[in-house]
C-alpha positions as CSV (number, residue, x, y, z in Angstrom):
1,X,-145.2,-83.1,152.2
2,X,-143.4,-81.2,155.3
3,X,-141.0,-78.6,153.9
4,X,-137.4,-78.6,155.2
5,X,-135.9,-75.8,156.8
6,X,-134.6,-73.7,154.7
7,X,-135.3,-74.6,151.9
8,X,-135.8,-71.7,150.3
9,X,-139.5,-71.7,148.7
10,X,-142.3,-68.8,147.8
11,X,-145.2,-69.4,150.2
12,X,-147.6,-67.9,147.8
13,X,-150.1,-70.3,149.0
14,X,-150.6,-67.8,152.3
15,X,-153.5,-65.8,151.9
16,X,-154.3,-63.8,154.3
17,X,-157.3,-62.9,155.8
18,X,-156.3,-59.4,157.3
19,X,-154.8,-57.8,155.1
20,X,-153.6,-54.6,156.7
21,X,-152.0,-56.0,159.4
22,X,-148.8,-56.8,157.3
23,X,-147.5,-53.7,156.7
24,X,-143.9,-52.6,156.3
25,X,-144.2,-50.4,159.6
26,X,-144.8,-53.5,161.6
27,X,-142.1,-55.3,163.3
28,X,-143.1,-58.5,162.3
29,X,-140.5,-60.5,163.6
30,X,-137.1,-60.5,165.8
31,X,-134.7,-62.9,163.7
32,X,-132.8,-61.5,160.9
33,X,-134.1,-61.3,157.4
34,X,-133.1,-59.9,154.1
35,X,-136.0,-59.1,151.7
36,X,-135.9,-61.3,148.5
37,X,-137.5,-61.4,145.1
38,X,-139.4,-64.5,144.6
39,X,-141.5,-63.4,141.5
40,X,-139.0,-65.5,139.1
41,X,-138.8,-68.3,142.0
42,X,-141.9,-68.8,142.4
43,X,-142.5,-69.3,138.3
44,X,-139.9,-71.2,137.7
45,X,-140.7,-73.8,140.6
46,X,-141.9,-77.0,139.8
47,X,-142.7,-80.2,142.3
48,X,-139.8,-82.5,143.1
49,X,-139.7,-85.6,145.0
50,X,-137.8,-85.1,148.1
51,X,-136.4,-87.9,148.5
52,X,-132.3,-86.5,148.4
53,X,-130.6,-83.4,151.1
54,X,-131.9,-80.0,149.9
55,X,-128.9,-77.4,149.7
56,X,-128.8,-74.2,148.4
57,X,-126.1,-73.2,146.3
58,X,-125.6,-70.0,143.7
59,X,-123.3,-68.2,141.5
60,X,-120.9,-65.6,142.1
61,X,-118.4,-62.7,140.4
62,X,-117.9,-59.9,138.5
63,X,-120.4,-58.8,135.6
64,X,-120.3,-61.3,132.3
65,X,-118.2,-63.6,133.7
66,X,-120.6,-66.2,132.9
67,X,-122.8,-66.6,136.0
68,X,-125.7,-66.8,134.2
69,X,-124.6,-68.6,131.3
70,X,-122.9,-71.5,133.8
71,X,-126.0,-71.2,135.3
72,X,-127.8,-72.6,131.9
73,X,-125.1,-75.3,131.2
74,X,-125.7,-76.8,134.3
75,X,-129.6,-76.9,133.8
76,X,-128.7,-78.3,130.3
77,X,-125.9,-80.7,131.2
78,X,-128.3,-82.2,134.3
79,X,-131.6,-82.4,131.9
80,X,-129.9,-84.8,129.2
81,X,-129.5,-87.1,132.7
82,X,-133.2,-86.1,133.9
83,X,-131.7,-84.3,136.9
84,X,-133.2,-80.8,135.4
85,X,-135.7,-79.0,133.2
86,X,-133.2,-77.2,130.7
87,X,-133.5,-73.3,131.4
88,X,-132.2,-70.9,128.6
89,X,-130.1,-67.8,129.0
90,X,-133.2,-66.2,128.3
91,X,-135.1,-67.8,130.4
92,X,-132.7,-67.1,133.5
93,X,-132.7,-63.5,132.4
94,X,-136.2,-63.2,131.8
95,X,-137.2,-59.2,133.2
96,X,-137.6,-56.7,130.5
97,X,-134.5,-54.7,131.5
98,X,-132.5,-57.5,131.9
99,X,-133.2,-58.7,128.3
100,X,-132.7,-54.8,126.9
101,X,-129.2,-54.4,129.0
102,X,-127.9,-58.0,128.8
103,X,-127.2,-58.5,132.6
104,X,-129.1,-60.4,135.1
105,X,-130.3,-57.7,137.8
106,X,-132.3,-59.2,139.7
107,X,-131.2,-62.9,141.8
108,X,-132.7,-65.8,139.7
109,X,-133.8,-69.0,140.7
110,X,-133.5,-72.2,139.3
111,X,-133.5,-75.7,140.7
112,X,-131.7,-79.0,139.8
113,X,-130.8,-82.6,140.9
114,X,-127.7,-84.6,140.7
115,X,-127.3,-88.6,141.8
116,X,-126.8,-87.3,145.5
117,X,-128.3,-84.0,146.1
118,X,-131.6,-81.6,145.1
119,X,-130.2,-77.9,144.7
120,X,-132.2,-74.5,144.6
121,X,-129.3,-72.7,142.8
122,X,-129.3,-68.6,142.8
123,X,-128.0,-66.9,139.9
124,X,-126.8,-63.5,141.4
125,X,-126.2,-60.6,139.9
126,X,-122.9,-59.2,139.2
127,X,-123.3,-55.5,137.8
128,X,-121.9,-53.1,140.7
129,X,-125.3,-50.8,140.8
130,X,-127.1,-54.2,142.0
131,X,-124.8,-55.1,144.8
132,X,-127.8,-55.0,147.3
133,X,-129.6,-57.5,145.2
134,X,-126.3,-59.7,145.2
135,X,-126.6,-59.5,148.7
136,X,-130.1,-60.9,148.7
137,X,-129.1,-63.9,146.6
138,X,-126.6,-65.1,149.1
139,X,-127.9,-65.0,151.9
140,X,-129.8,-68.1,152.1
141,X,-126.3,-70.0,150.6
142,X,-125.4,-72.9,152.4
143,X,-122.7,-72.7,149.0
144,X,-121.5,-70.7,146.1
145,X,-119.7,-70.7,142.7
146,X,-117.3,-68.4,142.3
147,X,-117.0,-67.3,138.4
148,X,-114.0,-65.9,137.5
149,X,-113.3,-65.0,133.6
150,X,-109.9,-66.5,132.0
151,X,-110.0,-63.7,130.1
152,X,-110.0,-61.1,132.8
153,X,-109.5,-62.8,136.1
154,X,-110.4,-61.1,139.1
155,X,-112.4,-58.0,138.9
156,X,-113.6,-55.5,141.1
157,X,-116.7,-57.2,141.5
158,X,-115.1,-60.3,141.9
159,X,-113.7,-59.2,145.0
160,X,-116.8,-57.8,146.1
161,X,-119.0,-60.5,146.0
162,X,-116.3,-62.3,147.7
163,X,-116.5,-60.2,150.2
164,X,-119.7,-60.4,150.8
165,X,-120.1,-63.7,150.6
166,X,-117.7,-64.0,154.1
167,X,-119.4,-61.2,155.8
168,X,-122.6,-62.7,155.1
169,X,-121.4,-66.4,156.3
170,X,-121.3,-68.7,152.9
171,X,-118.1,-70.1,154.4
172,X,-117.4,-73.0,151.2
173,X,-116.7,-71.8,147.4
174,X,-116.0,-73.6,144.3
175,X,-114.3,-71.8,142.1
176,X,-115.2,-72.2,137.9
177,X,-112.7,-70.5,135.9
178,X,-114.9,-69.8,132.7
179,X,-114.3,-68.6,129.2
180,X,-111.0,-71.3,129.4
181,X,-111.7,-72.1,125.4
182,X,-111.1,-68.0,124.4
183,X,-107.3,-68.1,126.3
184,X,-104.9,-70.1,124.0
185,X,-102.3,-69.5,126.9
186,X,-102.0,-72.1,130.1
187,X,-99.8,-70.0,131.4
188,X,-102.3,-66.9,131.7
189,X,-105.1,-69.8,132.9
190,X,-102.1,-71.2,135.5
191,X,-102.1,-67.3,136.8
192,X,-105.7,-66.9,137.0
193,X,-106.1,-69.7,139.3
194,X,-103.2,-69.0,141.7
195,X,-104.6,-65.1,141.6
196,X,-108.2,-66.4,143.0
197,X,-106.5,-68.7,145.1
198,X,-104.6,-65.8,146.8
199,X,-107.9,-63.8,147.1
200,X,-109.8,-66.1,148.9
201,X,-106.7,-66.7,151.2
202,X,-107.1,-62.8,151.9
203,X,-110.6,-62.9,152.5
204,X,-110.3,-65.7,155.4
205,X,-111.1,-69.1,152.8
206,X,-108.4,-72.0,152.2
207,X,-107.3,-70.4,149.0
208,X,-104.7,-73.6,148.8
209,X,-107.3,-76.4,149.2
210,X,-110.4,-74.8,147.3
211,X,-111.6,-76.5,144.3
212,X,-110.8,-74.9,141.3
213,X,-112.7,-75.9,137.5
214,X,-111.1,-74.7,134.2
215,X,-113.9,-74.2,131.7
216,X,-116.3,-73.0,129.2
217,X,-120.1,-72.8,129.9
218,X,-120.5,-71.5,126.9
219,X,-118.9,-74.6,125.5
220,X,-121.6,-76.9,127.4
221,X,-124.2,-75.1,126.0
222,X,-123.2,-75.4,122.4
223,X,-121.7,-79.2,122.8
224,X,-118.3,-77.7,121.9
225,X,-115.0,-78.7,123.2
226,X,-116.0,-81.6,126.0
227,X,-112.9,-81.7,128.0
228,X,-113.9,-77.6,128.8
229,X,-117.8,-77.9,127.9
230,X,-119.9,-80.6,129.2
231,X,-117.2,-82.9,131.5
232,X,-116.0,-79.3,133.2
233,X,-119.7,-78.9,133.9
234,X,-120.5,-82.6,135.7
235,X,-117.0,-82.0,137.1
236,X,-117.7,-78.8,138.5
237,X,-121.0,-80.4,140.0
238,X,-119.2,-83.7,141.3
239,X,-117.3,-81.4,143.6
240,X,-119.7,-79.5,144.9
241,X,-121.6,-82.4,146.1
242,X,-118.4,-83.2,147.7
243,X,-117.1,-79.7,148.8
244,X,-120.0,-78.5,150.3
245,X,-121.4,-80.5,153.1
246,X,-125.1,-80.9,153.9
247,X,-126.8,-78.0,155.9
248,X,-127.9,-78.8,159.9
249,X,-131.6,-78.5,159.7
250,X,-133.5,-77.8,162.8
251,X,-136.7,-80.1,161.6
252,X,-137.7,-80.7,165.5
253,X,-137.9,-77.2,166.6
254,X,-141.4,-75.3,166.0
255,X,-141.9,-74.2,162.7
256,X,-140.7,-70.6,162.5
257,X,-141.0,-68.5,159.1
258,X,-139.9,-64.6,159.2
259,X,-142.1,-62.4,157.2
260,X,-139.4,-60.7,154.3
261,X,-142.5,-59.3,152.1
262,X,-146.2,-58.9,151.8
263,X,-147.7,-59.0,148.0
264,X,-150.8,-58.2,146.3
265,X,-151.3,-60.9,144.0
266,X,-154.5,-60.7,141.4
267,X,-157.2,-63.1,141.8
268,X,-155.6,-64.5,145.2
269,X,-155.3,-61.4,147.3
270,X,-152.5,-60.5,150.2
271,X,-149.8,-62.9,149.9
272,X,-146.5,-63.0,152.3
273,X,-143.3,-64.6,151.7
274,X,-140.1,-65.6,154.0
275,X,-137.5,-67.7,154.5
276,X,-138.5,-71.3,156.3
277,X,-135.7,-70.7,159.1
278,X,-136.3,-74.0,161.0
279,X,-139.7,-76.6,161.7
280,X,-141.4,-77.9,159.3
281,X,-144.7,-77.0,157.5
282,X,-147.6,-78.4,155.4
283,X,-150.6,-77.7,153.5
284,X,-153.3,-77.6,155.9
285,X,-151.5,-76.2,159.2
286,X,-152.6,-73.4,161.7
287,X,-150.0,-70.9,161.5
288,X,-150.2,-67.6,163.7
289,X,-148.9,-64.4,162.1
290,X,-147.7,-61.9,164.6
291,X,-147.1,-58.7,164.2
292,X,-146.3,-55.6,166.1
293,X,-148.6,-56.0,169.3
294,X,-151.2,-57.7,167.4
295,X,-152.0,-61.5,166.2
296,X,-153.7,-63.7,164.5
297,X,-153.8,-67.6,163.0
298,X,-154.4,-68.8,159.4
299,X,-154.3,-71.9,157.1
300,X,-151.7,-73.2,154.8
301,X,-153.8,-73.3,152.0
302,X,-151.7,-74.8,149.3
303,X,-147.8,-75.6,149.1
């Protein structure tokens, strides 16, 4: 089945058959990349029927927020209705520093359905030394959730990734205000919300008008508390559905895929990966790999 543009996907299925062509001293191609990691993606990717829009969304803000742990709750919330295969914290956080540290350092990648849409959702990290891998995870976002602690509001990473976010062109955020059940005060959740709404004012969004979800993922994943847990959660995903409208997707144009990596995968060989930035593509077509001065054509061997 053709892949849409931009939809985000590990072609690990492109072996190549001359190997040191790709290499990172080559200008492979004109368009504008950023390098990814798509070792998690690619295990954590399972077929789908494509039969609903394909947008990519992702989470957001400063470190233990609760990215990563909305990021669960949603996988959990959506795989009671079908819409998911339920991903741990764990899971999410799988790499062996992640697990000794507690903090997601690299961008994860995890993929769900809801009754209108089929998301590949990016779990970025928030930790201020892995900024540049933040930066990674967005940009491929036609969306993002911004997670903003009740307990802390904005921090300085909040801010940053916020930042970031407009300079790298996600122009639509949801905002999830999480760890609602720990603040007994509606006051302090009241000034929360008008604080994030007066940030993204300042960094060029519709702080007034963006959607804003008091909640608890935590909550969601232990069946606690509805109203903050599990309704906050479908909530939350009813108005992105709604929020964030449906990516242009230029499916007629000749099928053009920048090169953001080359891999040395056992038992398959050179692999490369890149982003799918408009055509479309299928297992068994010619594709021609240039490189600096130098061609030459291959088959998609698997998808």
């Amino acid at each position: 089945m053709a892949a849409l543009v931009g939809l985000r996907a590990c072609f690990s299925a492109l072996q190549l058959s001359s190997p040191g062509l790709l290499h990172s001293s080559y200008k492979l191609c004109a368009v504008p990349f950023t390098r990814r990691n798509f070792a998690a993606e690619a295990k954590a990717k399972k077929t789908y029927a494509r039969d609903k829009p394909h947008v990519n969304i992702g989470t957001i803000g400063h470190v233990d927020h609760g990215k990563t742990t909305l990021t669960a709750a949603i996988t959990k919330v959506l795989a009671e209705a079908g819409g998911a295969r339920y991903k741990k914290y764990e899971d999410i956080d799988n790499a062996p520093e992640e697990k000794a540290r507690g903090i997601t350092i690299n961008a994860s990648h995890v993929e769900y359905t809801t009754a209108n849409r089929h998301y590949a959702h990016t779990d970025c990290p928030g930790h201020a030394d892995y900024v540049k891998n933040m930066i990674t995870g967005t940009a491929q976002l036609d969306g993002c959730i911004l997670v903003v602690a009740a307990t802390d509001g904005q921090m300085p990473q909040t801010r940053e990734h916020l930042l970031l976010a407009r300079q790298i062109g996600v122009e639509h955020v949801v905002v999830f205000v999480n760890k609602a059940d720990a603040v007994e005060d509606k006051e302090m959740l009241e000034l929360v919300e008008l604080e994030i709404r007066e940030l993204l004012t300042e960094f060029g969004y519709d702080g007034e008008n963006t959607p804003v979800v008091i909640g608890s993922a935590l909550c969601a994943l232990e069946n606690k508390q509805p109203d903050l847990g599990v309704n906050a959660v479908l909530k939350l995903l009813e108005i992105v559905d709604e929020y964030v409208p449906l990516p242009k997707r230029e499916l007629e144009k000749p099928f053009l895929l920048p090169i953001e990596g080359v891999y040395s995968i056992p038992g398959r060989g050179t692999v490369v990966t890149g982003t799918l930035e408009r055509g479309v593509i299928k297992k068994g077509d010619d594709c021609e790999f240039v490189g600096h001065n130098r061609a030459f054509k291959s088959v998609v061997t698997g998808k």
